[in-house]
C-alpha positions in Angstrom: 0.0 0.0 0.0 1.4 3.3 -1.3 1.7 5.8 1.3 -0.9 9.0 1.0 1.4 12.6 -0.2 1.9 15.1 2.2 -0.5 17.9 0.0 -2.8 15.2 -0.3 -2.5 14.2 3.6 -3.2 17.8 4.3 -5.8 18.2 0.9 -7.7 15.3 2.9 -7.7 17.3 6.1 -9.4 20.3 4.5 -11.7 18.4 2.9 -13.2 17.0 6.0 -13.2 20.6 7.5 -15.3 21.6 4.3 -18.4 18.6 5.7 -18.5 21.3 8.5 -19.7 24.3 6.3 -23.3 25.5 6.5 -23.4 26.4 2.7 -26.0 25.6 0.4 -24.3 26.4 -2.5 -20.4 25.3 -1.8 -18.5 23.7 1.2 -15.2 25.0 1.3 -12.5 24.3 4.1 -9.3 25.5 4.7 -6.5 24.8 6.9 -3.0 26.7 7.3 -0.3 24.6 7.9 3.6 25.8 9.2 6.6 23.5 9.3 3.9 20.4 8.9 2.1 21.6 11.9 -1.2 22.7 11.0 -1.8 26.5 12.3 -5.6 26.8 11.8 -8.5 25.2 10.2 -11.4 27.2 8.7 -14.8 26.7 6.6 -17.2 28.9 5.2 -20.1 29.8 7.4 -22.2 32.3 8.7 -20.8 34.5 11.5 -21.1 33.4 14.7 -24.2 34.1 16.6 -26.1 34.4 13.2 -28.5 31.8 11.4 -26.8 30.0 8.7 -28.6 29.2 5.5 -29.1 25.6 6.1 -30.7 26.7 9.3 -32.9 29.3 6.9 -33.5 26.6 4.2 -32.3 29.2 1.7 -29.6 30.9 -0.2 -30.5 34.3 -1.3 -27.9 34.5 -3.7 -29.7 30.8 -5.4 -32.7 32.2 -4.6 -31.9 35.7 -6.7 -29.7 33.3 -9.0 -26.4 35.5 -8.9 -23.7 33.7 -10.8 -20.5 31.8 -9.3 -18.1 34.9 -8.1 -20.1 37.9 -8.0 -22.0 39.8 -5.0 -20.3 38.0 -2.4 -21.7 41.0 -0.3 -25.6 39.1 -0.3 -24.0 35.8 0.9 -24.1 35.4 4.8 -21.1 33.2 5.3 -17.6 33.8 6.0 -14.9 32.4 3.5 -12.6 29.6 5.1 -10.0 31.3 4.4 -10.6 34.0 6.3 -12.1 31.6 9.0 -9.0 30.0 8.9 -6.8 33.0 9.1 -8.7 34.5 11.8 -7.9 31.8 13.9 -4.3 32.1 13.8 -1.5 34.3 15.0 0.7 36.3 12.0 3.4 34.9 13.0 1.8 31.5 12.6 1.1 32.7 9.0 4.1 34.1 7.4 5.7 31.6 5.1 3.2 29.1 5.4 0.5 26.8 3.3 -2.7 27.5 2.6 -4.7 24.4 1.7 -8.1 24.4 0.5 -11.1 22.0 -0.9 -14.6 22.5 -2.0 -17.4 20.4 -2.4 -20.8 20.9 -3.9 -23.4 21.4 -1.1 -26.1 19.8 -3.8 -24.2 16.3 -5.1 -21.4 16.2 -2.7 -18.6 15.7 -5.2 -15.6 17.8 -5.2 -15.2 21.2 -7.2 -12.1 20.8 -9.1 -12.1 24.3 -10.6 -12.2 26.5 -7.6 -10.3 29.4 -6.4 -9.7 31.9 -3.7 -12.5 35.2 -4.1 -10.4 38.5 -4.9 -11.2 39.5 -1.2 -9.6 36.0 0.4 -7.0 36.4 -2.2 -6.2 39.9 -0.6 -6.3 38.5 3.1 -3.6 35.9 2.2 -1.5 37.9 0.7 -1.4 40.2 4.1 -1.6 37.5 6.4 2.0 36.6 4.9 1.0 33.2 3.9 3.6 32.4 1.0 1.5 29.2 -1.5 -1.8 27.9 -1.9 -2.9 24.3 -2.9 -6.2 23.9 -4.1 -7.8 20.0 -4.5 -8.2 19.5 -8.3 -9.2 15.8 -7.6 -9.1 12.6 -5.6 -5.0 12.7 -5.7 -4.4 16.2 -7.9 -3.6 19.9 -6.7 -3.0 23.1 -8.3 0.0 24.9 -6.6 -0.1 28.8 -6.4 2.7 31.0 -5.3 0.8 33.8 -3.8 3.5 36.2 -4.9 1.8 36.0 -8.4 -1.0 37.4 -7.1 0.9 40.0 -5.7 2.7 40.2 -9.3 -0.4 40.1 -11.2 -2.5 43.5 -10.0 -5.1 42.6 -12.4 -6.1 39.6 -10.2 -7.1 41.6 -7.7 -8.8 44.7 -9.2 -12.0 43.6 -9.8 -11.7 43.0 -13.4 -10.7 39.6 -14.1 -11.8 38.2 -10.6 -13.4 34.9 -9.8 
């Protein structure tokens, strides 16, 4: 038996953490990890304190049918990132991973194509964290050196966003 990759070990983690998100839409989780100690785990949910949509039943951006990447302002949840980077210290965060999954809330398989929103994109590149590994399947991962999006303005204007 062939022993599980590190990114995939850690690509596994966060995809458990995503079962924990109260989206209707998309279960994303994250988790930071430092020197192969995980820092912080995070999924995307409404604040605390505040109904979450599967308590309300609903989604309003479904509900007003608002494509993938826009209007993030209607939804109620907090990203996992920024869960995730909430939860830990900067100096936890500087130099380290960002790993992340997402499942579809409606057939429960995994989203191969995501990405981090402009706004999460923005929060990792403060928080210090240095590459991002996004599932792309069962065993695959996109690798991104968040230093590109620092390179690449137009990624976080607006006007190419996700």
């Amino acid at each position: 038996m062939e022993r599980v990759s590190k990114h995939n070990y850690y690509l596994d983690i966060a995809q458990t953490v995503a079962e924990r998100s109260t989206c209707l839409r998309k279960k994303y989780g994250a988790i930071i990890v430092k020197n192969d100690v995980i820092v912080s785990t995070g999924y995307n949910g409404a604040p605390r304190g505040r109904k979450n949509c599967t308590d309300m039943g609903e989604c309003l951006r479904d509900k007003l049918q608002i494509p993938r990447g826009e209007r993030y302002e209607l939804c109620r949840a907090v990203h996992a990132e920024a869960n995730a980077i909430i939860a830990a210290s900067r100096e936890q965060m500087l130099g380290a991973t960002l790993y992340m999954a997402c499942i579809d809330a409606k057939t429960g398989e995994l989203v191969c194509d995501t990405n981090c929103c402009m706004m999460c994109k923005r929060q990792v590149i403060n928080a210090g964290i240095e590459t991002v590994i996004i599932r792309t399947g069962e065993d695959s991962f996109r690798c991104i050196d968040v230093q590109s999006w620092i390179d690449d303005d137009d990624s976080l204007s607006g006007r190419f966003g996700y």
